[in-house]
C-alpha positions in Angstrom: 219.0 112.8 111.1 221.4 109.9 111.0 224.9 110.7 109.6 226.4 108.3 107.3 229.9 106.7 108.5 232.1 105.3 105.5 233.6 102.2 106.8 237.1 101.8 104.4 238.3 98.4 103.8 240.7 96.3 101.6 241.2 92.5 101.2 241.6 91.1 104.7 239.7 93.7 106.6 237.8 91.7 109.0 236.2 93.7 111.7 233.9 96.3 109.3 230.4 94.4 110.4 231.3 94.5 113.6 231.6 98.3 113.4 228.6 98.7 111.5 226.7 96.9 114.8 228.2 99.6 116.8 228.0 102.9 114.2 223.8 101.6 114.2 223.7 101.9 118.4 225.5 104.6 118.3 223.0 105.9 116.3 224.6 106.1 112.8 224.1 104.5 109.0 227.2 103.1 107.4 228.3 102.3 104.0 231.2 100.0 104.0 233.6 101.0 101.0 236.3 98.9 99.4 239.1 99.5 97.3 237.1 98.8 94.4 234.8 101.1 95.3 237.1 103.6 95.8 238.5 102.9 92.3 235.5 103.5 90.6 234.6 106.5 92.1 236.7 107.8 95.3 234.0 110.7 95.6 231.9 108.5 97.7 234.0 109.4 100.4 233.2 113.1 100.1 229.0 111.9 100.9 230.2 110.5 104.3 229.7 112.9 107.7 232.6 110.4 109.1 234.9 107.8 108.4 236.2 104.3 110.0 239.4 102.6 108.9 238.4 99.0 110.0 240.5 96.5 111.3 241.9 93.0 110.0 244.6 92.6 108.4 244.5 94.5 104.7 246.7 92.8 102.0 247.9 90.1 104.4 250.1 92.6 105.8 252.6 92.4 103.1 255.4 94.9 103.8 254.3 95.9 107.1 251.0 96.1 109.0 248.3 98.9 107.1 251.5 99.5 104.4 250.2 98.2 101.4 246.0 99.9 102.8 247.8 103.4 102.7 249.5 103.6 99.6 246.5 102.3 98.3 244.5 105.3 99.6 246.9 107.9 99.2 246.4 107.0 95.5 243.0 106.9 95.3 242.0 109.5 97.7 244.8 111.9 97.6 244.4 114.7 100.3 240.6 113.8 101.1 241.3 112.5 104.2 242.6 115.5 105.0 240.1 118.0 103.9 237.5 115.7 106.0 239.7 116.7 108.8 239.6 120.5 108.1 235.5 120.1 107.4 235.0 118.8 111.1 234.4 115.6 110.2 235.4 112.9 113.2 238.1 109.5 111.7 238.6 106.7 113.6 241.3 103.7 112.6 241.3 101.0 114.7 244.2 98.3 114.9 244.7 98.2 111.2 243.2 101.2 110.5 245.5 102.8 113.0 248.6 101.1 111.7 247.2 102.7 108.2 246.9 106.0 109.6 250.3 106.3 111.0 251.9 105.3 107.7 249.7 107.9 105.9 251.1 110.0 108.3 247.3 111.6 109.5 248.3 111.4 113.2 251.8 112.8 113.4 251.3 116.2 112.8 254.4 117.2 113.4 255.0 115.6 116.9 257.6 113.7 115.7 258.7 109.9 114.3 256.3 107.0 115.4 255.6 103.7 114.6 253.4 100.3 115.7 256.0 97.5 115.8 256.0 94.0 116.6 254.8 93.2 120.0 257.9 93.0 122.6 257.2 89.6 123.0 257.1 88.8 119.3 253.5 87.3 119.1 250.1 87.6 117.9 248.7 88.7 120.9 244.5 87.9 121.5 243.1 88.9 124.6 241.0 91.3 126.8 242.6 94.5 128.1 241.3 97.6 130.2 241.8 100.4 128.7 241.7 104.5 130.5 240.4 107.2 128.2 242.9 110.4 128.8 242.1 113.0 126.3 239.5 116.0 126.6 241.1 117.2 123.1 240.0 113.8 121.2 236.4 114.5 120.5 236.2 110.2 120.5 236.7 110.2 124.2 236.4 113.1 125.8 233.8 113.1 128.6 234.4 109.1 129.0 235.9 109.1 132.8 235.4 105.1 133.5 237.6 102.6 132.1 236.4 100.9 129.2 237.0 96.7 128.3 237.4 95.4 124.9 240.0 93.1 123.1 243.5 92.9 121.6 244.5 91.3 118.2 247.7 92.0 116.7 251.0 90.7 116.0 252.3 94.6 115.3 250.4 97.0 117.9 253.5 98.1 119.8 253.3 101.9 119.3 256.5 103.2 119.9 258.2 106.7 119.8 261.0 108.9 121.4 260.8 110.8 125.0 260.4 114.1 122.9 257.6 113.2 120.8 255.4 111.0 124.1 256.4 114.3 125.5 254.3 116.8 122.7 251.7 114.4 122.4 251.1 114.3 126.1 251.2 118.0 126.4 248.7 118.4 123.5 246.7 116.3 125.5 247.0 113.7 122.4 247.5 110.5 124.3 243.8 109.6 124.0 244.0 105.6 125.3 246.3 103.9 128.0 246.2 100.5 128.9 245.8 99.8 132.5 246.2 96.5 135.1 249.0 95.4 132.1 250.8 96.3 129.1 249.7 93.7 126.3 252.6 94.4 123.7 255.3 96.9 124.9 253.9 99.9 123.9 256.1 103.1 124.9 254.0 104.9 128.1 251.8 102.2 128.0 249.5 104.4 125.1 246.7 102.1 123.1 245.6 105.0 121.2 246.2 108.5 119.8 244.3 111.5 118.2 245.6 113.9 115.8 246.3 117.6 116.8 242.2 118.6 115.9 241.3 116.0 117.9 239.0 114.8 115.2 241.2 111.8 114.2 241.4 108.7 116.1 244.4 106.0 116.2 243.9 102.8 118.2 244.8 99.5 118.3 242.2 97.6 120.6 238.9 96.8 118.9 236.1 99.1 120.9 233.3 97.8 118.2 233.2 94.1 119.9 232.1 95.3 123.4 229.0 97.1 122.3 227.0 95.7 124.3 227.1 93.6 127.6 227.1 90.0 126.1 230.3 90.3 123.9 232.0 90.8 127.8 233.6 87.0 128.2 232.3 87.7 132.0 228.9 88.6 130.6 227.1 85.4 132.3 229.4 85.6 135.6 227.9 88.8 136.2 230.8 90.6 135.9 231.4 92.2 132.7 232.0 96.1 132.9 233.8 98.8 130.6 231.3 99.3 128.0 232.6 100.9 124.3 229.5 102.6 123.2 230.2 105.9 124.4 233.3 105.8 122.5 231.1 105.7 119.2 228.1 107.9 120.5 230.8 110.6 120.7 232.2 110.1 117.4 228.3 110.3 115.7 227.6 113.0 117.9 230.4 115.6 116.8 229.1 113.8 113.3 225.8 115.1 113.8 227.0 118.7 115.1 
């Protein structure tokens, strides 16, 4: 049977179809759910086997990339974020979802202080990266040993923290995404990506659903294109399906 993914999105999310195309190879339904939705009845959320935070840029940003998204949730979901977590069920956030999750706080779990800043260059940044999967903890990418490909695009995606706290996420086997052959915005230790202590929840800023399959690669017709995303998503409906 097909789990259900609750896609989560607010005025100026922008990449939830694109995760729905992904969720469906992967092998998974999805219901995306707005704010409004969420105001009239936030036990929707509870129906879901998992749950993407999609990307854009919710509430045009005001205040801070994902700001304005995670009050808005705190409010209307309260801790059921949270007890998805403790009921095995997989989260993934990606750019602005991630951005969301840190302010909500889902992915520090007591490592320490951490943010997604501007980029170090101080500009919306759009362009392919590579990208090496590094955690066996994060249940999103564990067993994923090739480099994977997909696209950048954010203005705020430079995740930075202290030595100590890179340190405990690195020896929790946390640091679930580096970018390789470049670091796009200035990120401390080169990290793209993140997962919570359980491994269950996912932080990223790259956008995995928009190299789903070969033709979304901009080398696709040179013959060239490499570093599929699907397994990222397989692995997240899988555990789903568990």
């Amino acid at each position: 049977m097909r789990p259900t993914a609750a896609i989560l999105v607010a005025p100026g999310t922008n990449r939830d179809r694109d995760v729905v195309l992904a969720l469906d190879l992967a092998g998974a339904d999805s219901v995306v759910v707005s704010i409004t939705d969420l105001e009239r009845n936030a036990n929707v959320i509870d129906a879901a086997q998992m749950i993407v935070i999609a990307g854009g840029f919710s509430f045009a940003d005001a205040l801070g990339s994902g700001h304005v998204f995670a009050l808005e949730l705190e409010m209307l979901l309260g801790d059921r974020l949270q007890q998805a977590v403790s009921k095995g069920r997989p989260i993934i956030g990606i750019c602005n979802g991630f951005q969301t999750l840190v302010r909500m706080g889902l992915l520090s779990n007591g490592a320490g202080p951490m943010a997604l800043d501007h980029n170090e260059r101080g500009l919306f940044d759009c362009r392919w990266v590579t990208l090496r999967p590094s955690s066996e903890k994060c249940v999103w990418t564990q067993g994923i040993h090739e480099n994977i490909e997909c696209p950048i695009a954010h203005g705020e995606g430079r995740f930075t923290a202290d030595t100590e706290v890179v340190a405990r996420l690195q020896s929790n086997d946390r640091v679930a995404l580096r970018y390789v052959n470049g670091n796009p915005n200035g990120s401390t230790d080169n990290i793209a990506g993140i997962c919570d202590e359980s491994g269950l929840v996912l932080g990223l800023m790259p956008h995995p659903e928009n190299h789903v399959v070969p033709r979304q690669h901009p080398k696709f017709l040179r013959g060239s294109h490499q570093g599929l995303c699907l397994d990222l998503f397989r692995n997240g409906v899988t555990h789903a399906s568990a």
